[in-house]
KETIZA-272152 format. One record per residue: residue in one letter; z, x, y of N, C-alpha, C, O in turn. Coordinates in pm, whole numbers, plus 50000, padded with zeros to 5 digits. Example, Ala and Ser with C-alpha at 12.3 -4.5 7.8 and 13.67 -1.06 7.14 Angstrom:
REM KETIZA-272152
+---+-------+-------+-------+-------+-------+-------+-------+-------+-------+-------+-------+-------+
| r |   n.Z |   n.X |   n.Y |  ca.Z |  ca.X |  ca.Y |   c.Z |   c.X |   c.Y |   o.Z |   o.X |   o.Y |
+---+-------+-------+-------+-------+-------+-------+-------+-------+-------+-------+-------+-------+
| A | 50780 | 51319 | 49431 | 50780 | 51230 | 49550 | 50780 | 51320 | 49670 | 50846 | 51424 | 49668 |
| S | 50708 | 51285 | 49775 | 50714 | 51367 | 49894 | 50787 | 51290 | 50003 | 50804 | 51341 | 50114 |
+---+-------+-------+-------+-------+-------+-------+-------+-------+-------+-------+-------+-------+
This chain:
REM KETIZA-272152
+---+-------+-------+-------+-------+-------+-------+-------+-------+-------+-------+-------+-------+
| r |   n.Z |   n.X |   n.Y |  ca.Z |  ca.X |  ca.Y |   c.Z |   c.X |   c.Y |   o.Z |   o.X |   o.Y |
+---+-------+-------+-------+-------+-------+-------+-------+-------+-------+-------+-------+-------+
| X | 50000 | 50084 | 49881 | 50000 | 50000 | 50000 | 50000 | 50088 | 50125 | 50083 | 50174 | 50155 |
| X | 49895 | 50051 | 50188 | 49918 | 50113 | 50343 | 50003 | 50115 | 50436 | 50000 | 49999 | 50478 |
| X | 50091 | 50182 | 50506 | 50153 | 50144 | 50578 | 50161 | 50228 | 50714 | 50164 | 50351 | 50711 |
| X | 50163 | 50169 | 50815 | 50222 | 50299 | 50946 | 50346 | 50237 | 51004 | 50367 | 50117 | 51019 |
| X | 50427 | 50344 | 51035 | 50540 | 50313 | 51042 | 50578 | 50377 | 51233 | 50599 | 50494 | 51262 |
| X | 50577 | 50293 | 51304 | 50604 | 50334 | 51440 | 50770 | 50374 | 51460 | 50856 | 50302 | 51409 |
| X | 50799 | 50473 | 51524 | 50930 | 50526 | 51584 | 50959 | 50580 | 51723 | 50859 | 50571 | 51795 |
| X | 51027 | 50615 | 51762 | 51071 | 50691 | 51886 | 51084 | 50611 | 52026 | 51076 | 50665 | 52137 |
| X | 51109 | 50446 | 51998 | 51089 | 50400 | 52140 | 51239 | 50387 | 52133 | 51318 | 50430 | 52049 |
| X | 51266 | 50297 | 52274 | 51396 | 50318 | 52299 | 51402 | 50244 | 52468 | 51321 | 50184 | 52539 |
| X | 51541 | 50285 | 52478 | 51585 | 50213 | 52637 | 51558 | 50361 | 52748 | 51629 | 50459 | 52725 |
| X | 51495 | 50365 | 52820 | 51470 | 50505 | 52872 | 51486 | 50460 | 53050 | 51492 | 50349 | 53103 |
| X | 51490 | 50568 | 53094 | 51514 | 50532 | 53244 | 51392 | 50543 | 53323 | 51314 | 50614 | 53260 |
| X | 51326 | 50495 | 53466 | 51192 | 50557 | 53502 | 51227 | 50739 | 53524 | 51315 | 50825 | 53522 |
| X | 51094 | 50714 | 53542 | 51109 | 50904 | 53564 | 51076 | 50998 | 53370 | 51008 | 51092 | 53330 |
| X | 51165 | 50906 | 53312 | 51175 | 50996 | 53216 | 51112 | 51001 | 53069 | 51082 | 50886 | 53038 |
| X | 51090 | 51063 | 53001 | 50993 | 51069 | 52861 | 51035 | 51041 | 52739 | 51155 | 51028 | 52716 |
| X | 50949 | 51030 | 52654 | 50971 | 50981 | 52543 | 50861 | 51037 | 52463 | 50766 | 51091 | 52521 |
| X | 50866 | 51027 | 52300 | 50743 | 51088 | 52189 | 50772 | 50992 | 52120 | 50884 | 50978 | 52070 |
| X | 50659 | 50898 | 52105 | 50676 | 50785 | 51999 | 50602 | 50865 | 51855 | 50547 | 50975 | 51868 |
| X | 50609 | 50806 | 51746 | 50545 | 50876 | 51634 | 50460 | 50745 | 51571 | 50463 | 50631 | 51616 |
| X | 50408 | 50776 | 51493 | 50341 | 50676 | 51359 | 50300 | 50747 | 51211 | 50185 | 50778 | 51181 |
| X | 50412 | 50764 | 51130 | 50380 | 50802 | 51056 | 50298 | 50698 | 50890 | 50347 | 50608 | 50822 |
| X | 50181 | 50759 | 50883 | 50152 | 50657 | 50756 | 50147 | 50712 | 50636 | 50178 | 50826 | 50604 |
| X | 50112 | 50637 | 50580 | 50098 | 50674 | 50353 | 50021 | 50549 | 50307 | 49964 | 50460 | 50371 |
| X | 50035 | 50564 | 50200 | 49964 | 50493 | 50136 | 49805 | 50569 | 50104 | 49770 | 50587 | 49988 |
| X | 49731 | 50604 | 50203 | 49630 | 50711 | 50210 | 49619 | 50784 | 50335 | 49686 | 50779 | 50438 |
| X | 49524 | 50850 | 50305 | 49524 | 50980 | 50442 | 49390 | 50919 | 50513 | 49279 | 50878 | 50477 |
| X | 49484 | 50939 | 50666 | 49389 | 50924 | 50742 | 49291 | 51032 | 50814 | 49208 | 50998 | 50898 |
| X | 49309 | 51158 | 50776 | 49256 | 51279 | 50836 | 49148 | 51292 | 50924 | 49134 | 51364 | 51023 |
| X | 49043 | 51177 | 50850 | 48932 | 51167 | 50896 | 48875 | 51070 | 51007 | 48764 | 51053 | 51057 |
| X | 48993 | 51018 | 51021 | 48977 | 50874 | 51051 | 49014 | 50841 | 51158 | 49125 | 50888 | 51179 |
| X | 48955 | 50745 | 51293 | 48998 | 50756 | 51464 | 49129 | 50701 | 51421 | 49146 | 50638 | 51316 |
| X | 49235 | 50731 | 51522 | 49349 | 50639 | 51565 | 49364 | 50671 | 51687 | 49346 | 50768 | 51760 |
| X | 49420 | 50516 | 51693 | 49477 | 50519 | 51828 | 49598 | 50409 | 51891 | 49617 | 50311 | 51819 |
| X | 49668 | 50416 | 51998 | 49801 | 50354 | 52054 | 49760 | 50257 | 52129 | 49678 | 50276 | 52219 |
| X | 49815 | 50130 | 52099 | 49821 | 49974 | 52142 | 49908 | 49979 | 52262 | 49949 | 50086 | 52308 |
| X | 49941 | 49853 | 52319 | 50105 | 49804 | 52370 | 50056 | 49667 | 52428 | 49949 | 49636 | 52481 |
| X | 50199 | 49575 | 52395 | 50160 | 49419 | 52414 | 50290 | 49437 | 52491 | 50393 | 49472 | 52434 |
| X | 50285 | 49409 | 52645 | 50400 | 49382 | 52725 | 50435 | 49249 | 52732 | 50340 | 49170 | 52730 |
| X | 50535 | 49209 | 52740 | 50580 | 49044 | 52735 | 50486 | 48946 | 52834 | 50467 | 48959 | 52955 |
| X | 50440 | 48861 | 52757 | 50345 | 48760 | 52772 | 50288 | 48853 | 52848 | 50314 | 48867 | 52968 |
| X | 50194 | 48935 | 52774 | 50061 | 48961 | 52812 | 50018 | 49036 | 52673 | 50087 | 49072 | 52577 |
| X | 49848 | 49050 | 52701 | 49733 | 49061 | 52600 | 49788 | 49267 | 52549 | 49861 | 49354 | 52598 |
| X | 49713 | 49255 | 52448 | 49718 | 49370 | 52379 | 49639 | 49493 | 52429 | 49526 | 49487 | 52380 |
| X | 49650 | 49570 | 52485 | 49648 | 49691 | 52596 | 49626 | 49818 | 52512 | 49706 | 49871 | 52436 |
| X | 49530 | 49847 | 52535 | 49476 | 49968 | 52520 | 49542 | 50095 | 52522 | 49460 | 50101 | 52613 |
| X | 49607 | 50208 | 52515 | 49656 | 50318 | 52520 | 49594 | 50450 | 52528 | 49581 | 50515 | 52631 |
| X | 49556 | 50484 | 52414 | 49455 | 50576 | 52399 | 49402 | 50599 | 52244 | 49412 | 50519 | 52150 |
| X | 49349 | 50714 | 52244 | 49261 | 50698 | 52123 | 49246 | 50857 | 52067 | 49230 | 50944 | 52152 |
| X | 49250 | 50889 | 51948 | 49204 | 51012 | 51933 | 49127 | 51027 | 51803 | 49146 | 50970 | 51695 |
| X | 48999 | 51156 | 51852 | 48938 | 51160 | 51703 | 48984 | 51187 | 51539 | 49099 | 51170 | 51497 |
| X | 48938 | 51206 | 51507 | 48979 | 51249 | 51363 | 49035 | 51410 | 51385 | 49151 | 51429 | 51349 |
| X | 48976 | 51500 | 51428 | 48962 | 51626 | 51441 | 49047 | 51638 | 51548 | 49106 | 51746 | 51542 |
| X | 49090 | 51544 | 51687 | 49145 | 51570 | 51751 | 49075 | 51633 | 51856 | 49127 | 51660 | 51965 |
| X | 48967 | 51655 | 51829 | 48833 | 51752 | 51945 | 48828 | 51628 | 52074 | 48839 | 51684 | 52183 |
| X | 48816 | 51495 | 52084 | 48856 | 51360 | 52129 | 48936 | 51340 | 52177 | 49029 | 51414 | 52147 |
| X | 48956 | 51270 | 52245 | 49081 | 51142 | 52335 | 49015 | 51088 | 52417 | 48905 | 51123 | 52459 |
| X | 49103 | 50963 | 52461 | 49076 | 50879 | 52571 | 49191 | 50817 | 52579 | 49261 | 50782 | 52483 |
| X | 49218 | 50798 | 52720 | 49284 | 50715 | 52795 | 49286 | 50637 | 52889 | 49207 | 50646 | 52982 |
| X | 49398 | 50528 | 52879 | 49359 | 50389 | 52962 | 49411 | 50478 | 53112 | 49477 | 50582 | 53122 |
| X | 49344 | 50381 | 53230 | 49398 | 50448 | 53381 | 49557 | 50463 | 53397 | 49610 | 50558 | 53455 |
| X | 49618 | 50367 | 53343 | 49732 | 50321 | 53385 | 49815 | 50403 | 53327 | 49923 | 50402 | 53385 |
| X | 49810 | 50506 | 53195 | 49850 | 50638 | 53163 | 49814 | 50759 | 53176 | 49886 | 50855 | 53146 |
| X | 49681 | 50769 | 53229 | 49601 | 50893 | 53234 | 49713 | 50990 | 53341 | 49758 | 50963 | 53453 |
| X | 49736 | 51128 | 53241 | 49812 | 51223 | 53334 | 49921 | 51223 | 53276 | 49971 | 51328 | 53236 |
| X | 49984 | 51095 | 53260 | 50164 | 51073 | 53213 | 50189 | 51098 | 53027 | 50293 | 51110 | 52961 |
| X | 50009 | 51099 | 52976 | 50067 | 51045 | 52823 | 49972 | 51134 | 52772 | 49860 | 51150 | 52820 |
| X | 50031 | 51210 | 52644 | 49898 | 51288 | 52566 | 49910 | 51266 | 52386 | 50003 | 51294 | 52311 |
| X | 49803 | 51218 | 52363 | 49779 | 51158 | 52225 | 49831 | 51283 | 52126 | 49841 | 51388 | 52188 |
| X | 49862 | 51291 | 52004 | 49868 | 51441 | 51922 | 49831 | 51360 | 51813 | 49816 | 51238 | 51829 |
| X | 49813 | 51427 | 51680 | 49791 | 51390 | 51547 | 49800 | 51514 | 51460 | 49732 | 51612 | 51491 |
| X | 49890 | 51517 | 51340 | 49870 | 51632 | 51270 | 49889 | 51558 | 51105 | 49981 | 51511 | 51038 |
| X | 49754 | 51580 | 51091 | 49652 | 51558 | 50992 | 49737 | 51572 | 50828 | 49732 | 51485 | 50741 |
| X | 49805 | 51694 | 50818 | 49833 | 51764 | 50719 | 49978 | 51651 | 50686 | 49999 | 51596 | 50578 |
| X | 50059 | 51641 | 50804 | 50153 | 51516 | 50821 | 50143 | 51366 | 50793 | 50223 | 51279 | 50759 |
| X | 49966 | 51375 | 50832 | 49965 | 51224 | 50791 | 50062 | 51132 | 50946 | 50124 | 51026 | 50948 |
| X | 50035 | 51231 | 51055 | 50141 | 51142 | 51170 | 50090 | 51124 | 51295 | 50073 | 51240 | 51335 |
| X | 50052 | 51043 | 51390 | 50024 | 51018 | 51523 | 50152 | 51045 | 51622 | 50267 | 51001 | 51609 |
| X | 50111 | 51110 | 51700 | 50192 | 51139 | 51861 | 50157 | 51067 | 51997 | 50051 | 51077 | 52059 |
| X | 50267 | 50995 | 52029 | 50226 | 50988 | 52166 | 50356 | 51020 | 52271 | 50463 | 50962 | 52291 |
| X | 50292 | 51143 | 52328 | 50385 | 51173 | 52487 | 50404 | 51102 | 52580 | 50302 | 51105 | 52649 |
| X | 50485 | 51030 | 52627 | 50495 | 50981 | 52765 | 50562 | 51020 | 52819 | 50677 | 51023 | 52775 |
| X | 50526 | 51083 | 52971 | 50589 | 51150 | 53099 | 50627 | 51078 | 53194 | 50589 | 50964 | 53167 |
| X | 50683 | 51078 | 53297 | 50689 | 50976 | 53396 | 50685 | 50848 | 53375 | 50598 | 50787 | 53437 |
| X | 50768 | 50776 | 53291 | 50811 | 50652 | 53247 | 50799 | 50562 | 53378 | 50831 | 50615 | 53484 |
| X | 50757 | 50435 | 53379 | 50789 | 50337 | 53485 | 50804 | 50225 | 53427 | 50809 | 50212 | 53304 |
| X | 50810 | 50166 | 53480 | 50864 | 49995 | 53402 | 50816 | 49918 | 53335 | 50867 | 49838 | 53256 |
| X | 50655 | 49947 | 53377 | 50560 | 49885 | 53344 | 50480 | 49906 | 53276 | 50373 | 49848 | 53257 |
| X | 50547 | 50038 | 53209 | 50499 | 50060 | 53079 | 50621 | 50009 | 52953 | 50636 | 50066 | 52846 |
| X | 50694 | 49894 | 52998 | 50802 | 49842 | 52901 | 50679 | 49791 | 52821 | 50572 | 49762 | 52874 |
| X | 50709 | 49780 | 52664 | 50609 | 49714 | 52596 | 50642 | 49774 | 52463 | 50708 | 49876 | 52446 |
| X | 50577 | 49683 | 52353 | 50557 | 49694 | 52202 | 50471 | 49785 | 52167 | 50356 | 49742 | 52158 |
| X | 50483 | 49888 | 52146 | 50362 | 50004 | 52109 | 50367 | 49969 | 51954 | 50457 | 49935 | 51877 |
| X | 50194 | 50000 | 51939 | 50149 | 49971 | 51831 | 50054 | 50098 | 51809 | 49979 | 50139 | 51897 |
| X | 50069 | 50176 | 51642 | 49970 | 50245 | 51618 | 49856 | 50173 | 51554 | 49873 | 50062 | 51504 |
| X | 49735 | 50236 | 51554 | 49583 | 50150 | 51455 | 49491 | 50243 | 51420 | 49433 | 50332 | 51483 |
| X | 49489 | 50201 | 51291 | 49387 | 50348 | 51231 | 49241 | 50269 | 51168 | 49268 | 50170 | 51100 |
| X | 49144 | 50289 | 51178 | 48992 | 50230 | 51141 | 49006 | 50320 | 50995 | 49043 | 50433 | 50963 |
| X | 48959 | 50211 | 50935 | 48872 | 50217 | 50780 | 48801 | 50328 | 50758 | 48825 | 50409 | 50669 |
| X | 48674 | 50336 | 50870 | 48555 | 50400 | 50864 | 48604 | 50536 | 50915 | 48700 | 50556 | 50990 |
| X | 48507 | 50643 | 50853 | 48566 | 50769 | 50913 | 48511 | 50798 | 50992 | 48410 | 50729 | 51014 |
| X | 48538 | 50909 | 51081 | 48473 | 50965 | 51157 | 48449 | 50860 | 51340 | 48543 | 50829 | 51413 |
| X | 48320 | 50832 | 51364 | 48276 | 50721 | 51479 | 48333 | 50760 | 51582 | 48412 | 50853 | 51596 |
| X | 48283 | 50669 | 51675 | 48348 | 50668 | 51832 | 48493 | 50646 | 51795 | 48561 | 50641 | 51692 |
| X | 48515 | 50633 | 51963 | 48674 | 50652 | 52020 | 48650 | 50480 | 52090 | 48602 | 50435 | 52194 |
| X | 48717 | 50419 | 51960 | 48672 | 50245 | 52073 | 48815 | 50241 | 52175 | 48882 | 50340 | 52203 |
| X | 48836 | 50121 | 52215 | 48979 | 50104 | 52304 | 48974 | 49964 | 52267 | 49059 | 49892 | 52319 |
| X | 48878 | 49905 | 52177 | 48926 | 49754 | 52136 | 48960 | 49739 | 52034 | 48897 | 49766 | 51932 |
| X | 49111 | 49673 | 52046 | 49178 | 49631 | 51875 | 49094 | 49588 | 51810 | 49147 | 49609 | 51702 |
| X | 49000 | 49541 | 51786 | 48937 | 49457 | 51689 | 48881 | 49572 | 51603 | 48873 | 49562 | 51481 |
| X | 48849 | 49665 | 51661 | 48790 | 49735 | 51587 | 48829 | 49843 | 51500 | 48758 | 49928 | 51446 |
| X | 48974 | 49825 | 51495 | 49080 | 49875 | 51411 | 49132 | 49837 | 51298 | 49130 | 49714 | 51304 |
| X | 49177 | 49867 | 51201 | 49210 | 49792 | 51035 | 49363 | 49790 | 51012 | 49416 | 49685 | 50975 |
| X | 49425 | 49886 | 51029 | 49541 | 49924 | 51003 | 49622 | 49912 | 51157 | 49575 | 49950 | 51264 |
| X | 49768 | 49843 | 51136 | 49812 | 49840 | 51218 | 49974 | 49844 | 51232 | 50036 | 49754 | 51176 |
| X | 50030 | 49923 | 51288 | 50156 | 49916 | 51263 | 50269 | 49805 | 51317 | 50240 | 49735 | 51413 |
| X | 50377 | 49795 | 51260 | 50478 | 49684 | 51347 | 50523 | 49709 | 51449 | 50622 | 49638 | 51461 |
| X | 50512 | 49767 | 51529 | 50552 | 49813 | 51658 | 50674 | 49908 | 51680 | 50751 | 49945 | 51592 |
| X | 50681 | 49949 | 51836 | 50821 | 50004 | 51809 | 50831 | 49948 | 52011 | 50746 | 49948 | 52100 |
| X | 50935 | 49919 | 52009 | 50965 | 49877 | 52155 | 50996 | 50007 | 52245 | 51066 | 50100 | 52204 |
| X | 50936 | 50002 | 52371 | 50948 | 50047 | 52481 | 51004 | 49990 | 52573 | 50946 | 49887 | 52607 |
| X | 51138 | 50028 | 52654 | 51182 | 49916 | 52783 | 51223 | 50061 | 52855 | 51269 | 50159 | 52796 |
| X | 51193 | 50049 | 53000 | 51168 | 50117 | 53099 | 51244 | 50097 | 53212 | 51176 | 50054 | 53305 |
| X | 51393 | 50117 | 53244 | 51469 | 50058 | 53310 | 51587 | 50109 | 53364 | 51677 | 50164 | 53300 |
| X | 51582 | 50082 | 53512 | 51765 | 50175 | 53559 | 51845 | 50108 | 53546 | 51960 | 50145 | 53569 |
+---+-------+-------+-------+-------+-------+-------+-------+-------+-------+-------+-------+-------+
């Protein structure tokens, strides 16, 4: 059974950082894009970023570009995400998502993702 397993969120203050993880099993994704969700309360499912298989890739949404840097180590089987400069409004449900298909673009739309993890909460707050 597949699974990814999200960690590292938490109650954090602005200003300050955090490393969420996603570790999966079930099979290896080595080859395979992933990338970071977040659904903030009553609102739609938000883009994060994205990274290749190889990691040669990324992309990021505006609203993190600068504050957040994707990692992945392959051999781990684990996704990274840095966040710097915390603000509020990045409170939200982070979600990891890994595609089926190997290799491909770097999308930023859930749909086009297979695997998905249960989230791990982010709240952003003095």
């Amino acid at each position: 059974q597949v699974q990814l397993v999200e960690s590292g969120g938490g109650l954090m203050q602005p200003g300050g950082s955090l490393r969420l993880s996603c570790a999966a099993s079930g099979r290896a994704f080595s080859r395979n894009t992933m990338a970071w969700f977040r659904q903030a309360p009553g609102k739609e499912h938000e883009f994060v970023s994205v990274i290749s298989w190889n990691s040669l890739s990324t992309k990021y949404a505006d609203s993190v570009k600068g504050r957040c840097t994707i990692s992945r180590d392959n051999a781990e089987n684990t996704l990274y995400l840095q966040m710097n400069s915390l603000k509020p409004e990045d409170t939200a449900v982070y979600y990891c998502a890994a595609r089926i298909v190997e290799n491909g673009p770097l999308y930023n739309q859930s749909v086009a993702y297979d695997y998905w993890g249960q989230g791990t909460r982010v709240t952003v707050s003095s």
